[in-house]
N, C-alpha and C positions, 0 to 999 in steps of 0.2 A: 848773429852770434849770441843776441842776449837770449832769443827765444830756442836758440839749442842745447845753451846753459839751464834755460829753466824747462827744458823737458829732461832734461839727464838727470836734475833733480827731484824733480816729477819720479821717474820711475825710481831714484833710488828709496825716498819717503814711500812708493808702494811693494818696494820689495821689504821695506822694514815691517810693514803696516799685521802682517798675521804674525809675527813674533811680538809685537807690542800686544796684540790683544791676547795673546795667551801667555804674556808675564803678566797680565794686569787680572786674568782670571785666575792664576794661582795664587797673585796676592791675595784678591780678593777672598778666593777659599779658604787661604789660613789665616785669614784675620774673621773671618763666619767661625771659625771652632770656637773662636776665644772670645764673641758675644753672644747674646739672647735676643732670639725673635722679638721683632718688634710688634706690640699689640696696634691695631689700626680700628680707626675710629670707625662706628659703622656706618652706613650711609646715610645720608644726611635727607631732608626735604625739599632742601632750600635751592630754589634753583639758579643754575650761575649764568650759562652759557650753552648757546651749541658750538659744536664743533666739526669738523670734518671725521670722518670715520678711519682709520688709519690701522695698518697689521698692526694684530696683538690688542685691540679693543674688545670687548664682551661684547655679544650679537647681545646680549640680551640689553646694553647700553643703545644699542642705536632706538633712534627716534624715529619710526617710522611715517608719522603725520608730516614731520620737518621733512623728511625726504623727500616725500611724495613730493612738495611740492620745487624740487627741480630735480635733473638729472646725477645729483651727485647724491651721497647716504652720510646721516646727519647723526651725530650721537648726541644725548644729553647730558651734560656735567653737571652736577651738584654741590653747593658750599663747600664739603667736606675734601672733595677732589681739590677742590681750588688752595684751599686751606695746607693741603699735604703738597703739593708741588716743590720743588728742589730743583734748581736751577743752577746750573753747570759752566764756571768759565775758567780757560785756561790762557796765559800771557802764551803767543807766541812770534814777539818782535824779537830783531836783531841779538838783543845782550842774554837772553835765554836760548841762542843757540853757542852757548862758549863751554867749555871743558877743557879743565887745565888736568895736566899729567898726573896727578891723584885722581880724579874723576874717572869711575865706572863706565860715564855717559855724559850729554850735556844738559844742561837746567829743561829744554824743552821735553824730551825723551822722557827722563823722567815723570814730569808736570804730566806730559800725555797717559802715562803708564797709572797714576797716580788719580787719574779724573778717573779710568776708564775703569780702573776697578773699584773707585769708588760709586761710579755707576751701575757695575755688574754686583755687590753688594744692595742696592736701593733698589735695583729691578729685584733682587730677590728677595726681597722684601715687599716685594709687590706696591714700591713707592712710585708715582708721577715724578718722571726727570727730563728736564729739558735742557739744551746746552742755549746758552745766553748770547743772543744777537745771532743764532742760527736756528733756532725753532720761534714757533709762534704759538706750541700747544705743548704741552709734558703730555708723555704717554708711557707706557708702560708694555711688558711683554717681552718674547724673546729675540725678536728683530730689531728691538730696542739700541741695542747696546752695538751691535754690526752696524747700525745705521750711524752711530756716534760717532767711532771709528771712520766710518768713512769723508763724515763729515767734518770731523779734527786734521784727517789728513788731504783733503783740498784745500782748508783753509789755510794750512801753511804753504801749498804749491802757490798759493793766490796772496801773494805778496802785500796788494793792495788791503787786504783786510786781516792784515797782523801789525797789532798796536799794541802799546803799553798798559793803557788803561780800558775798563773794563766798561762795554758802550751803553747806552741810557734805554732802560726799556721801561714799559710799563708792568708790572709783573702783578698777581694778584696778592690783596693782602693777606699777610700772615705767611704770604711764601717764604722759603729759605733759598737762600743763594751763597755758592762755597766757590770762593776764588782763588786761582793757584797763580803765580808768578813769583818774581823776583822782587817788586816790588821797589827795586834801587832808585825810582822817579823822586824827584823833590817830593819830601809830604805834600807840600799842597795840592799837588797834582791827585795823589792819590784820596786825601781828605774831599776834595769836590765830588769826585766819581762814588766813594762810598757817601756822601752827605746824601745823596740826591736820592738811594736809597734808603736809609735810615728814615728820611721824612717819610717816609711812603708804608713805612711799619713792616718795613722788610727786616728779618734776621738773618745777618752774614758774618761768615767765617773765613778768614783767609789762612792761606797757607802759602806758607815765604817757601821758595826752591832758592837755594844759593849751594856756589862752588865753594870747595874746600879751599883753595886761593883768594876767593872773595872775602872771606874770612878769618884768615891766619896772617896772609899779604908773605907767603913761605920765599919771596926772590929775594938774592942778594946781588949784591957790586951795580953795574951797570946795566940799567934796564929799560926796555921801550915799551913802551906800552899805545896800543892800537884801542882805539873806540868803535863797537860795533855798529855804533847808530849816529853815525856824521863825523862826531866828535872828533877834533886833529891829537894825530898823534904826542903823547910827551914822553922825556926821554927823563931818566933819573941817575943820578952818577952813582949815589949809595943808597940804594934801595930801602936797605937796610936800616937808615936814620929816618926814616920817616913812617916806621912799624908800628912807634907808641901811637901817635895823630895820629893815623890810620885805623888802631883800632876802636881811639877813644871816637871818634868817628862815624866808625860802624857801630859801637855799641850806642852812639846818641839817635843815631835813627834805627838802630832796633826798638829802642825805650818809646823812641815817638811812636811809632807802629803800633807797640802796644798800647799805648795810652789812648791814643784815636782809634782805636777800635773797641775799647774800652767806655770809655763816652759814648759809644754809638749803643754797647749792651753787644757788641758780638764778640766771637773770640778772634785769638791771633793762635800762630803754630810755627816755628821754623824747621825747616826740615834740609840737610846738606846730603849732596849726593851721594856721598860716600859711605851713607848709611843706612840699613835697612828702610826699605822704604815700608814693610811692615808696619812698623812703630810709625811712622807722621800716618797712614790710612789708620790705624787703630781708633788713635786718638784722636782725627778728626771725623769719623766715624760715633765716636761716644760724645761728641760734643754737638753731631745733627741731633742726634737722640738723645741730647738732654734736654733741646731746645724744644722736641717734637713728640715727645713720648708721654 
């Protein structure tokens, strides 16, 4: 039963999967009219790493002496590749699959649509991007960004590796990393996962996805309310009276959010489904580029 449930959802995440990627390249093109080519640093000396040779590499990158010496083909990286890397993660546990009757779609949908054209922006840019806790190298090119896609939507058929918080890698310095979710965890949960970053001289930016309901609290009279992620249900008689707390609430850990990201030197962003999602890729878009240009 359970594994016929999770192929039906299997094929329905792949029957969405080529309309996500071409709302996420239309995003991305009409927010390209409204910035300026990014200048890129030129190549550097300094040597970082090899790495495996992957579509969409420059033949004239690989390292022929490293290869020789096994069966596989070797490119060389340099400082500057390293330095430029952007690294890619999107929340996609339980409470980012909800959408209430204002919603377009639900918190994950978007976040997906959201990373992927911020990705097809950064390849076109000819930026090194890599998605966090599923690559091991940024690459660049045009099978880039189909690879991403496919790789965002196994990850949510595969249950087991959709979490709240965003997992511990070792990333190179001076990289950037842009995080998208909901963010609703206790701060401290969320303070430990960026701290561990922050020491490591990483620069991040997040981007909060919330439902127009998570934010207004629009129900009245008697109300039940169901938790995606364990949590027992509660029932409420008047919804209605508990709207002010509610928002005073949500506005006290909006304020933290900012403020811990703030301390860290990166930025924050909120962005609700129910609106252009143009405007939050703009803006987080000119905020990679103000950190990187």
């Amino acid at each position: 039963m359970q594994a016929a449930a999770t192929r039906q959802r299997a094929e329905q995440l792949a029957a969405t999967l080529p309309p996500l990627l071409v709302a996420a390249e239309r995003i991305a093109a009409t927010v390209a009219q409204g910035v300026h080519g990014r200048r890129r640093v030129g190549v550097g000396e300094t040597f970082w790493q090899f790495r495996q040779y992957q579509p969409g590499d420059l033949a004239t990158a690989i390292d022929w002496r490293q290869s020789a010496k096994s069966e596989r083909i070797f490119v060389r990286e340099h400082e500057w590749e390293a330095a430029q890397s952007i690294w890619l993660w999107r929340d996609d546990s339980p409470s980012m699959h909800y959408a209430s009757g204002g919603a377009p779609c639900d918190k994950a949908e978007r976040a997906t649509v959201l990373l992927l054209a911020m990705a097809a922006l950064l390849l076109r840019a000819g930026e090194f991007v890599a998605l966090l806790g599923l690559d091991r190298t940024p690459t660049t090119g045009r099978g880039t960004l189909n690879r991403f896609a496919a790789a965002l939507h196994q990850e949510t058929v595969d249950e087991l590796r959709r979490t709240s918080s965003p997992p511990s890698e070792r990333l190179p310095r001076r990289a950037q990393l842009v995080l998208v979710g909901d963010f609703l965890s206790p701060i401290e949960e969320t303070a430990a996962a960026l701290r561990l970053y922050a020491s490591r001289d990483v620069k991040g930016h997040l981007l909060q996805i919330v439902d127009p309901a998570e934010e207004d609290l629009p129900f009245t009279g008697r109300t039940r309310f169901h938790g995606l992620e364990g949590e027992e249900a509660y029932t409420v008689s008047r919804v209605e009276s508990l709207r002010a707390a509610y928002d005073d609430r949500f506005a006290a850990h909006h304020a933290a959010l900012v403020d811990l990201t703030r301390s860290f030197g990166w930025t924050f962003a909120s962005h609700r489904t129910d609106r252009p999602p143009q405007t939050a890729l703009l803006a987080l878009y000119q905020a990679l580029s103000g950190e990187m240009g």
